[in-house]
C-alpha positions as CSV (number, residue, x, y, z in Angstrom):
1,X,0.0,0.0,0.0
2,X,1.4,3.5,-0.9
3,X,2.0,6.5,1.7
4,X,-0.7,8.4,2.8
5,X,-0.8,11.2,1.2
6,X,-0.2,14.2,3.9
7,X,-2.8,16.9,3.5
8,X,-2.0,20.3,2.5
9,X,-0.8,23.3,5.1
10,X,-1.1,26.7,4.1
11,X,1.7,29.0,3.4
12,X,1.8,30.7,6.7
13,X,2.2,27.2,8.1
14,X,4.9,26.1,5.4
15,X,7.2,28.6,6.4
16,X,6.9,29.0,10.0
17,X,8.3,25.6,10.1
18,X,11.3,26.7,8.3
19,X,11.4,29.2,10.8
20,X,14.8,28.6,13.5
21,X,18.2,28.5,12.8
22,X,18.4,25.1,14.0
23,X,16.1,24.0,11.3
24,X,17.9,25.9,8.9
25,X,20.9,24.1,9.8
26,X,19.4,20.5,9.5
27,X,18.4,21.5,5.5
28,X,21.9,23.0,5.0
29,X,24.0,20.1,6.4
30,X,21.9,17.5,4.4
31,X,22.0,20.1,1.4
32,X,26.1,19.7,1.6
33,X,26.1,16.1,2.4
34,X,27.9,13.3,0.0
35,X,24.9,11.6,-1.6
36,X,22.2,14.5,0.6
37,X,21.7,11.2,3.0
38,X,22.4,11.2,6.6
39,X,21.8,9.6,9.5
40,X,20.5,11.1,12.4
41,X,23.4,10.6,14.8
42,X,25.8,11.8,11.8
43,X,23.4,15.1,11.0
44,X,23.4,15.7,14.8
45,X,27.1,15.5,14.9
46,X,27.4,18.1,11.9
47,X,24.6,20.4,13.0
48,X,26.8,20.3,16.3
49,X,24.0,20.0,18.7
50,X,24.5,18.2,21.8
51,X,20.9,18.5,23.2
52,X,19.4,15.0,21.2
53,X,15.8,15.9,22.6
54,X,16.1,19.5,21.1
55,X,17.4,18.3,18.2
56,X,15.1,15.4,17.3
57,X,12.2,17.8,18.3
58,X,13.2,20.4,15.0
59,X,13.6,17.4,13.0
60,X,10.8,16.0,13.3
61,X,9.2,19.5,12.7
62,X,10.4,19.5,9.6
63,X,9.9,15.5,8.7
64,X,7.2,14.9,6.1
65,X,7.6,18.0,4.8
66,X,10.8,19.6,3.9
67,X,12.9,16.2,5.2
68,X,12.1,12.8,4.7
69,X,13.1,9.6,6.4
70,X,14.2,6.8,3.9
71,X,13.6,2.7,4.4
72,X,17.2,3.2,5.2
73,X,16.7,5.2,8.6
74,X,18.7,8.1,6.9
75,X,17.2,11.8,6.5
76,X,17.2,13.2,3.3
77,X,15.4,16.5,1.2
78,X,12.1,16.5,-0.1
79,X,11.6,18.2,-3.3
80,X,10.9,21.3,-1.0
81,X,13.6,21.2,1.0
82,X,15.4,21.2,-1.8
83,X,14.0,24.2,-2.9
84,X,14.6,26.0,0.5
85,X,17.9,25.5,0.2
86,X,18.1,26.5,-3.3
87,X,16.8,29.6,-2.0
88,X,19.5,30.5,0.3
89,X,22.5,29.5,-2.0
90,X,20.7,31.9,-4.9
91,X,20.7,34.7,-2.3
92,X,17.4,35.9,-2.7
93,X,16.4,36.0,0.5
94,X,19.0,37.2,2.4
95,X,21.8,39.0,0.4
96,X,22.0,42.5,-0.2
97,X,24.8,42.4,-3.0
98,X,25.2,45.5,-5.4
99,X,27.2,45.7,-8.4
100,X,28.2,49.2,-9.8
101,X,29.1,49.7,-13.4
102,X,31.1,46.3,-14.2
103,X,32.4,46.8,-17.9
104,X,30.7,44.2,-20.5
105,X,30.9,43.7,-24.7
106,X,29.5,46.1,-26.6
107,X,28.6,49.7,-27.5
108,X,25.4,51.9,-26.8
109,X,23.1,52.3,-29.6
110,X,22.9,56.0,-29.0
111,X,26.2,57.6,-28.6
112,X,28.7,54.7,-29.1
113,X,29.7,55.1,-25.4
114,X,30.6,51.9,-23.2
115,X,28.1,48.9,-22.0
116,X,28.7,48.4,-18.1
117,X,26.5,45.9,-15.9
118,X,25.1,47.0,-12.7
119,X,22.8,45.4,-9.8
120,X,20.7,46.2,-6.9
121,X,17.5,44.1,-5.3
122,X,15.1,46.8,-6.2
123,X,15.8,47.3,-9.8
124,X,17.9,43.3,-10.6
125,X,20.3,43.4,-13.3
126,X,20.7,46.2,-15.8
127,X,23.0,47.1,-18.5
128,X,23.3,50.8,-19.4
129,X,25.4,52.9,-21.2
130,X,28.1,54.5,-19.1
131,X,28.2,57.6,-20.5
132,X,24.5,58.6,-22.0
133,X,22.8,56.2,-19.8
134,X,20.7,54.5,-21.8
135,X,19.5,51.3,-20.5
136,X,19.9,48.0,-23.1
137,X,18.7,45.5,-21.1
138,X,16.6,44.9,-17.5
139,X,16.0,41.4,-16.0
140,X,15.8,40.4,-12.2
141,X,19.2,38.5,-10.7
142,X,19.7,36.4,-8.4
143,X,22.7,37.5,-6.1
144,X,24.6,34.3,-6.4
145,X,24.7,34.8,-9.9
146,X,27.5,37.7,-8.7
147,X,29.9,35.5,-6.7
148,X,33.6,35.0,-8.1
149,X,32.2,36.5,-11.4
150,X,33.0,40.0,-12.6
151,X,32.9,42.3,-16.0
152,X,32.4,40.2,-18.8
153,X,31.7,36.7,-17.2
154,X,28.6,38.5,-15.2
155,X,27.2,39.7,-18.6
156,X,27.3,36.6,-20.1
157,X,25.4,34.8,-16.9
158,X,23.2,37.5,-17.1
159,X,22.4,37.2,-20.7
160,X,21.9,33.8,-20.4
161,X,19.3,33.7,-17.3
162,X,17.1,36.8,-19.4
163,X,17.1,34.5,-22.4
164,X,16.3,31.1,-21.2
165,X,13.7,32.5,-18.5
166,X,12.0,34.5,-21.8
167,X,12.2,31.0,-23.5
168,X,10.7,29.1,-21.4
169,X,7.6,31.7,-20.6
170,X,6.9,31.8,-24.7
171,X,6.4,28.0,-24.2
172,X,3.4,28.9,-21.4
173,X,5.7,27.3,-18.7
174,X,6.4,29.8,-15.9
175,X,10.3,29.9,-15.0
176,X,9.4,30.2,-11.5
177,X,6.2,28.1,-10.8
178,X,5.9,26.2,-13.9
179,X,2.3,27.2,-14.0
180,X,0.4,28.7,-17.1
181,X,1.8,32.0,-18.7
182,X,-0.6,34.0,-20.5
183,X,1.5,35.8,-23.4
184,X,0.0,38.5,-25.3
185,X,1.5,42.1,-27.2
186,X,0.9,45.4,-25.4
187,X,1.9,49.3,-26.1
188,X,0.9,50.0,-22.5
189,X,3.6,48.6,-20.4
190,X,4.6,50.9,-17.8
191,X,8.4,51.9,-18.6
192,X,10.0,51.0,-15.7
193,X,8.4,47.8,-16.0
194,X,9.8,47.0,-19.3
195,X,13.2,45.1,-20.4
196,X,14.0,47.7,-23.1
197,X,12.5,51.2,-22.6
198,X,11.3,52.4,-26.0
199,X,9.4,50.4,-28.0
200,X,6.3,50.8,-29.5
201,X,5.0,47.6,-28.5
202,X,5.8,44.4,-26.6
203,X,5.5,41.2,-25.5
204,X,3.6,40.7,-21.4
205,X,4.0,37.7,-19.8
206,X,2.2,37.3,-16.6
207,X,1.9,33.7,-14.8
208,X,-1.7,32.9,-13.2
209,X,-0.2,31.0,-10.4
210,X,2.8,33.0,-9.3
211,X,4.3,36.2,-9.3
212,X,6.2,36.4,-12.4
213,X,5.3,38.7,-14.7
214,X,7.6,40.6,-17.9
215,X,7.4,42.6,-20.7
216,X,9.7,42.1,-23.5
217,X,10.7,43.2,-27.0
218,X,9.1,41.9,-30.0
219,X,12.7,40.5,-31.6
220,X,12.7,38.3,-28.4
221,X,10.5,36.1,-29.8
222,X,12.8,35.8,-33.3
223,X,15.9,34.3,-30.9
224,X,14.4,30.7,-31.4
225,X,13.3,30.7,-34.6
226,X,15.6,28.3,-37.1
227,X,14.8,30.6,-40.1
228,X,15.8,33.9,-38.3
229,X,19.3,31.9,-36.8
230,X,19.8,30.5,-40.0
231,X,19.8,33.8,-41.9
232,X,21.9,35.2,-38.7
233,X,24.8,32.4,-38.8
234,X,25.1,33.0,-43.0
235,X,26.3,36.5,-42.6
236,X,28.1,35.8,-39.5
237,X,26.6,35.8,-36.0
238,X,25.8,33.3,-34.2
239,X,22.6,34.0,-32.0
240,X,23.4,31.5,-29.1
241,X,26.7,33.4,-28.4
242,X,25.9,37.0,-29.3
243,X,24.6,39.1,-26.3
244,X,20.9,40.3,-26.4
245,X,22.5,43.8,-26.2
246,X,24.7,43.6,-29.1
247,X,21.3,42.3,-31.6
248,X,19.4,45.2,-32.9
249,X,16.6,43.4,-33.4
250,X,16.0,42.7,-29.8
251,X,16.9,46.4,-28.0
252,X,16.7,49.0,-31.1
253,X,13.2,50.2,-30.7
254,X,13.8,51.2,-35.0
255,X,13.9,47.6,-35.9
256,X,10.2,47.7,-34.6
257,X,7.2,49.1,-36.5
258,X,3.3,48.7,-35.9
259,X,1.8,47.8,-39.1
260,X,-1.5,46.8,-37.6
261,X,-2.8,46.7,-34.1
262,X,-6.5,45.1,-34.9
263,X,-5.4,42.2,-35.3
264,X,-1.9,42.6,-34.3
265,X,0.9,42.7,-37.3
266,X,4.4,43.7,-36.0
267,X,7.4,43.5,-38.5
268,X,10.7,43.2,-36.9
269,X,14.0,44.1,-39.4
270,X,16.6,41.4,-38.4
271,X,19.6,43.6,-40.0
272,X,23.0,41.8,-40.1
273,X,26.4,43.1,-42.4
274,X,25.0,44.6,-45.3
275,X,22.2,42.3,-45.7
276,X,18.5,42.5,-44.2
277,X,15.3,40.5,-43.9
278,X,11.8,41.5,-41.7
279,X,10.0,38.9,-39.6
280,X,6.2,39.5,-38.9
281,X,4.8,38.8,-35.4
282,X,0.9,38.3,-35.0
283,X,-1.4,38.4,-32.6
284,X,-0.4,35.1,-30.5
285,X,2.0,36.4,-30.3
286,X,4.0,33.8,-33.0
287,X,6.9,34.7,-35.8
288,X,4.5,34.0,-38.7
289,X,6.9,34.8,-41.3
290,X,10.0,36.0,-42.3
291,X,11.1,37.2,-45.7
């Protein structure tokens, strides 16, 4: 017969039992552990609590839920706990890291000035122009994406977590709940709330279940498409290397027009060299064509 299945707690509930040090410090040390199994005298002896009583009461506070107790008789994470300690290593929670004006690739599509990468909790990652100021590209960040990683080597982390979390919410998979993502194009974004300031249109994502919510440029959604790399890799640039802020097609609000807004027909110019080809985006929002 399988285990009962344990009924659900609200979220008030969920955390509180996360909530003491000593708890903390039973997810960590079986977090860190070889193979993330331990016994209970062996997670004792790392937690480095003498008291057994006090330490077998937390545990068990936390068994079922965010620890489970194998046919073994060693602890090990749930999914959950997993998740919790996920959460500290990522920093969200608890860091307060800020990154001011780290140098990356590229050149501003305004005055030519330099690119530099900056971070704070309130505003997440940004890169900006370091000497007009304006900003390329915004995308929340999680702080441990900043540790032993400057300049360059922060861009490219940074470039990567905008592009696969905007890949996976085009797919109606949330990046952070993997609940339904409704997707649809807007012109009335607010502008803080946008990735690229300045474009005449873009793309919302907003999860029903969680949170997470974005609003993108059009040319994000031509970064997949085999036709659009294709034609990209022929005159020399390879899309899965090439920063979102060096592609004009994704952060130059020119490569954008309108050319219908009932029902929605967006062209996007994909401009590489000397040579130049227009994808059209509809209402979906889906590259429907590209000539």
């Amino acid at each position: 017969m399988g285990e009962q299945r344990r009924a659900d707690i609200s979220p008030e509930e969920a955390f509180a039992l996360v909530g003491h040090e000593l708890r903390i410090s039973i997810l960590r040390a079986l977090g860190e552990a070889d193979g993330q199994r331990l016994s209970f005298s062996t997670l004792r002896e790392r937690i480095g609590e003498r008291d057994s009583g006090k330490f077998n009461y937390h545990l068990s506070k936390l068994e079922g839920r965010f620890v489970a107790k194998t046919d073994r008789g060693v602890y090990a994470l749930t999914y959950p706990g997993h998740r919790v300690v996920d959460a500290i290593h990522n920093g969200a929670f608890h860091r307060q890291d800020g990154v001011d004006a780290e140098p990356v690739s590229g050149s501003c599509l305004d005055c030519g000035g330099g690119l530099a990468f900056t971070y704070d909790t309130l505003e997440g990652g940004r890169v900006a122009c370091v000497e007009c100021g304006r900003r390329h590209l915004r995308h929340p960040f999680d702080p441990g994406g900043l540790v032993d990683r400057s300049g360059d080597e922060i861009g490219r982390v940074f470039d990567r977590v905008a592009r696969n979390t905007w890949a996976q919410a085009q797919t109606d998979i949330c990046p952070v709940c993997a609940g339904h993502v409704r997707r649809w194009l807007r012109t009335d974004a607010p502008p803080k709330a946008v990735a690229v300031p300045g474009h005449p249109v873009t793309v919302g994502f907003d999860c029903r279940q969680c949170s997470y919510h974005g609003n993108v440029p059009t040319g994000v959604l031509l970064l997949s498409h085999p036709a659009v790399r294709g034609f990209c890799y022929e005159n020399g640039v390879d899309l899965r290397s090439e920063p979102l802020w060096e592609l004009p097609f994704v952060v130059d609000p020119d490569a954008v027009t309108v050319r219908d807004d009932d029902p929605w027909e967006v062209a996007v110019t994909v401009a590489v060299g000397d040579e130049e080809r227009v994808a059209v985006v509809d209402e979906t929002p889906t590259v429907t064509a590209f000539d």
